[in-house]
N, C-alpha and C positions, 0 to 999 in steps of 0.2 A: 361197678360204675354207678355213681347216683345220677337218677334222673329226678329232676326238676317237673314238680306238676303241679299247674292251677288249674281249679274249677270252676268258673265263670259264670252265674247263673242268674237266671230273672227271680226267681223262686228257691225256696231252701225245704226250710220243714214245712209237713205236713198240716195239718187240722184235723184230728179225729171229729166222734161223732160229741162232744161235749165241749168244744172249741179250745181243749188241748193240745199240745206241739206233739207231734209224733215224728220219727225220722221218715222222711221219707227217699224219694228211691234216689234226688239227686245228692243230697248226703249220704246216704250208703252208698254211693258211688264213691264218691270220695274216703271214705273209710275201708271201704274194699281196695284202692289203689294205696293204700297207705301201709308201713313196716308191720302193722300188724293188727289186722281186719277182723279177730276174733275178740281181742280184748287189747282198744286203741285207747290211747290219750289223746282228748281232745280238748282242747282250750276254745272258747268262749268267748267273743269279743263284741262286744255289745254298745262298743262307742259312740254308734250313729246314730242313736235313742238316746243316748244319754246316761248307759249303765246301769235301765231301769230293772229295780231289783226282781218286780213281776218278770220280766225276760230271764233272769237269772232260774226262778223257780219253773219258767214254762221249759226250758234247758233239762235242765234236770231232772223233769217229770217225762220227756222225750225220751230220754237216754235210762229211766228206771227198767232195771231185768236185763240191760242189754250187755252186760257186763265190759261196757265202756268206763273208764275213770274222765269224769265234765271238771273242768278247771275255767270257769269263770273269772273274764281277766279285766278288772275295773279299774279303770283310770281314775275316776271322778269319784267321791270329790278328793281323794289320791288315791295313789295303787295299793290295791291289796293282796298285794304279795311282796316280799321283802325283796327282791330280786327278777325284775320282767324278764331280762335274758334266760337265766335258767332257767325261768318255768317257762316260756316259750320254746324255747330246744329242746325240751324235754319232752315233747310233745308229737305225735304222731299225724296228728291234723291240729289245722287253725281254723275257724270257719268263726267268719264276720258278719253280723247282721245288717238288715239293710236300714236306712234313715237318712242323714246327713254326712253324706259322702266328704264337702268340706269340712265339715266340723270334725268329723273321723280325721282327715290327714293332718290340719293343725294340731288337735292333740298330740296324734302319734308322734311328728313331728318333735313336738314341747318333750316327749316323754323318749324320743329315741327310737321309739317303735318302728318308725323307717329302715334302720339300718338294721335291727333288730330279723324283722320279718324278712329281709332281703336274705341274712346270713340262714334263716331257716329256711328260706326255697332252696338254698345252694344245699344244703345238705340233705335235702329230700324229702323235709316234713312237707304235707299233701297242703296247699292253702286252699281256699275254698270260702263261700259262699255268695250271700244273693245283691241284687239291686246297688246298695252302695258297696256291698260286699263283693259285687264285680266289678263295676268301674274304679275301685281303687288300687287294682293291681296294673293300670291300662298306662297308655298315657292322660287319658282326660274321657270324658265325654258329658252329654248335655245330663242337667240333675236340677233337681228342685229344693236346693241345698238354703236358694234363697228366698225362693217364694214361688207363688204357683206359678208366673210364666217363669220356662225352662232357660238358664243357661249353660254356656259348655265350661266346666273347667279345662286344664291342662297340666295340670302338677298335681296329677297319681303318681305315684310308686315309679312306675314306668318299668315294672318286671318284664313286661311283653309291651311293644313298638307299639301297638294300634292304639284306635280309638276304640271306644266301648257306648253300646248302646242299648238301655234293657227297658223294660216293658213295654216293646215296638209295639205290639199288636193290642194293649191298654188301655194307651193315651194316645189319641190323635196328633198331638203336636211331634209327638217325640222323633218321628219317621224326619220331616221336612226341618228340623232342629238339627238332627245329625247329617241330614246330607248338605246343609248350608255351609257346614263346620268342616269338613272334608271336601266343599267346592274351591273352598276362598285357601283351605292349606293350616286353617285352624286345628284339627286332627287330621295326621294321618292316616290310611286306610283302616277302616272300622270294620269290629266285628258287631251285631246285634241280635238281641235273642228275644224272640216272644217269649211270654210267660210260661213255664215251665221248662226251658229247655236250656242247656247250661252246656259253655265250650271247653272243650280240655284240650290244654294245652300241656307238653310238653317240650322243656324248656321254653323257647319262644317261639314254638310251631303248633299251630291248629292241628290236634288229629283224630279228634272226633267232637259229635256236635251229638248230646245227648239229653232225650224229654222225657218228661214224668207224665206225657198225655197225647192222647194221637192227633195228630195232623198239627204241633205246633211246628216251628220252623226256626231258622237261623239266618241271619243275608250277612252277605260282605258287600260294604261300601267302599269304593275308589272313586278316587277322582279322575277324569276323561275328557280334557280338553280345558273347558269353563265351568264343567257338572259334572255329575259324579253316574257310575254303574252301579246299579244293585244287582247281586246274584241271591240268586234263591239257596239255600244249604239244608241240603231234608236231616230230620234228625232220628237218630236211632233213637227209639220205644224205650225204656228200661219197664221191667216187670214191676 
């Protein structure tokens, strides 16, 4: 039976000691839940920057020794790869960088990429990653897609029913942006993650809430009347 998994996160790779990408623990998390955690295919998506090709080489510098196969997947200024379906399914994880969350879903959008990524959660490639890389698997949530004050969208993917809400603990604004958005019926019930801590979901159920650093945290937003509840959500440590 395939199960269906996203990874939801504020945060992705690492920073060594030379301000190189290293994987870090909530990407190997996600490649440990994935067909095969020794030696995974991972595809690359880099759209919410723009497909900057330094991103492509900080990828692959990440991933050097680890005997992963990196499949960088460029849209811009067209795709380079003759075929996005197959080399998408082909693939044992997705993981999306974070930037401009809108700008990410109009391409995917133009290029198909929506139905695309939909057919690979159904069949069990692990999707995954950070900031716009988790609100676009959501229904919407607040993003700086247009400019520094925050608005919410509402036409993510919509893999999973919620709102999404990432670098709570950050940005000052972002906390009272997402509960306004969930008061008024703009999103429905949200998930949000401080920095470093990422939700996994399988199929469309939260079932664990997991951090790269101690004492970050998780909350669930509801609405409750005319305002909304925040719950606190502790999050498992990863080593």
């Amino acid at each position: 039976m395939v199960v269906r998994r996203i990874l939801a996160a504020s945060t992705g790779f690492a920073l060594d000691r030379r301000h190189g990408w290293t994987v870090g623990p909530l990407v190997q998390a996600a490649i440990d839940l994935s067909a095969h955690p020794r030696a995974p295919r991972v595809a690359y998506l880099g759209t919410a920057m723009g497909d900057r090709l330094e991103d492509v080489a900080m990828v692959h510098g990440a991933f050097a020794g680890t005997g992963a196969t990196v499949s960088p997947i460029r849209l811009m200024p067209q795709p380079n790869v003759p075929d996005l379906r197959e080399t998408l399914l082909s693939q044992d994880v997705v993981y999306v960088g974070g930037g401009s969350v809108a700008g990410l879903l109009a391409l995917w959008r133009l290029h198909g990429l929506d139905r695309i990524l939909r057919e690979a959660w159904d069949l069990g490639i692990v999707l995954t990653g950070a900031s716009a890389g988790s609100i676009c698997w959501h229904r919407g949530g607040p993003t700086d897609s247009f400019g520094p004050d925050l608005r919410v969208i509402t036409d993510g993917l919509g893999l999973l029913p919620y709102g999404n809400g990432v670098h709570y603990d950050a940005e000052a604004s972002r906390r009272p942006v997402l509960h306004a958005a969930v008061a008024d019926g703009t999103l429905p019930t949200s998930f949000a993650t401080e920095d470093g801590v990422g939700l996994l979901y399988e199929d469309t159920e939260l079932v664990d809430v997991l951090s790269d650093r101690e004492g970050a945290v998780a909350y669930r937003v509801e609405r409750r009347g005319d305002g909304v509840e925040e719950s606190r959500m502790t999050a498992r440590l990863l080593s």
